[in-house]
N, C-alpha and C positions, 0 to 999 in steps of 0.2 A: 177270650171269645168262645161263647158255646158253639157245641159241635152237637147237632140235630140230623137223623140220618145220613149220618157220612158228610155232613155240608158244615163249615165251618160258619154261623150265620155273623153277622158284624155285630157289636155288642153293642155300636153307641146308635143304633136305630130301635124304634117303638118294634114290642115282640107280635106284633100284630102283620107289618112288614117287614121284619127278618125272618118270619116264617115263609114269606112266598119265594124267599132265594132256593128253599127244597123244591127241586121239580117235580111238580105236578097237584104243588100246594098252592093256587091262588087266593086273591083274598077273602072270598065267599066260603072256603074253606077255612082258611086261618082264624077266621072268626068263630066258627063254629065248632073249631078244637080249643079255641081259649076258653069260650063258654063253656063246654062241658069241663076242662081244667078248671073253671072257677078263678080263670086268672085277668087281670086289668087286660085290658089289649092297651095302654098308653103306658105302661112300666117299660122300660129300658131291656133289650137283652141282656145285658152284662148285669141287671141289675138281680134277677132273678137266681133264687138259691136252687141249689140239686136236687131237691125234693121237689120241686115243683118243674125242672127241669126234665127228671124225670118222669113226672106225670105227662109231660107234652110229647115225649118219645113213646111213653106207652102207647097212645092216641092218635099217634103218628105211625107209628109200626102197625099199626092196623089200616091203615090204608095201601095203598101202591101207591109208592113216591121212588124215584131215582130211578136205577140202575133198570129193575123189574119194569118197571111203566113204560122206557125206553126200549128196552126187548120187546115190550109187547105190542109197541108201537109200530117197531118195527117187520115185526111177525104179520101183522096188519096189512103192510104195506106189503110187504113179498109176495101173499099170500093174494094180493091184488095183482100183482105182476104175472107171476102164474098161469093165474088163471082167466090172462090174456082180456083181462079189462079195460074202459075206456080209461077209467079211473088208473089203472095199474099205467099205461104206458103213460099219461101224462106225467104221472112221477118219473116213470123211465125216463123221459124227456125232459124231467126238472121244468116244467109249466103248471101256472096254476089249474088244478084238478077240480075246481067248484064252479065252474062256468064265466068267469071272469073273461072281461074282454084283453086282445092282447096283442093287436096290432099297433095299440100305445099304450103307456101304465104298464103294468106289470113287469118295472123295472126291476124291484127286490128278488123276483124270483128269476129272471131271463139275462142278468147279470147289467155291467156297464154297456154302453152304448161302443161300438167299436167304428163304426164309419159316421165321421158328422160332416156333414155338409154335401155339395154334388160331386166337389175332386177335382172342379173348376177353380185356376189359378185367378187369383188375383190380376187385374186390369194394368195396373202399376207394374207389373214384372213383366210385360210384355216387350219385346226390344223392335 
């Protein structure tokens, strides 16, 4: 399995989608590092030799992918907290910060649901 900025990518997928397992590599990207490599985007990861391997790391190393982009992501974010933003506390508050409605939906970010129903027994269990 190649290993693409620190990311181990899977070998038996097209290198067109084992490139967006790098974070911050989507596939609008992906694409437009295979072109400049001059490489299929339908070849196999594993199928690919070192020398072209390495052309896709050089080209890749010139971006912010991983570790960096994640710092900087989150530098972003702090930097909203700070300085006492609408935006900064809604992350404080793990709610979505883009306007989103959220008295229903915005289950993925406000977590599971913890009271369901009214807390009214059932009719049957009444003696």
């Amino acid at each position: 399995m190649p290993r693409i900025a620190g990311v181990t990518i899977p070998a038996a997928k097209r290198i067109e989608v084992a490139l967006t397992y790098v974070y911050g590599i989507g596939p609008a990207k992906s694409k437009a590092i295979l072109a400049a490599a001059k490489v299929d985007p339908n070849l196999r990861a594993g199928t690919l030799s070192e020398e072209v391997l390495d052309t896709i790391r050089g080209l890749i190393a010139v971006e912010k992918t991983e570790g960096d982009l994640r710092r900087e992501i989150q530098a972003h974010v702090k930097r909203l907290r700070d300085i006492n933003s609408y935006r900064g506390s809604r992350h404080a508050k793990r709610l979505p910060s883009r306007g989103q409605r959220t008295k229903t939906n915005a289950r993925t970010r406000r977590g599971k649901k913890t009271n369901v129903g009214s807390g009214r027994k059932p009719a049957a269990s009444k003696t």
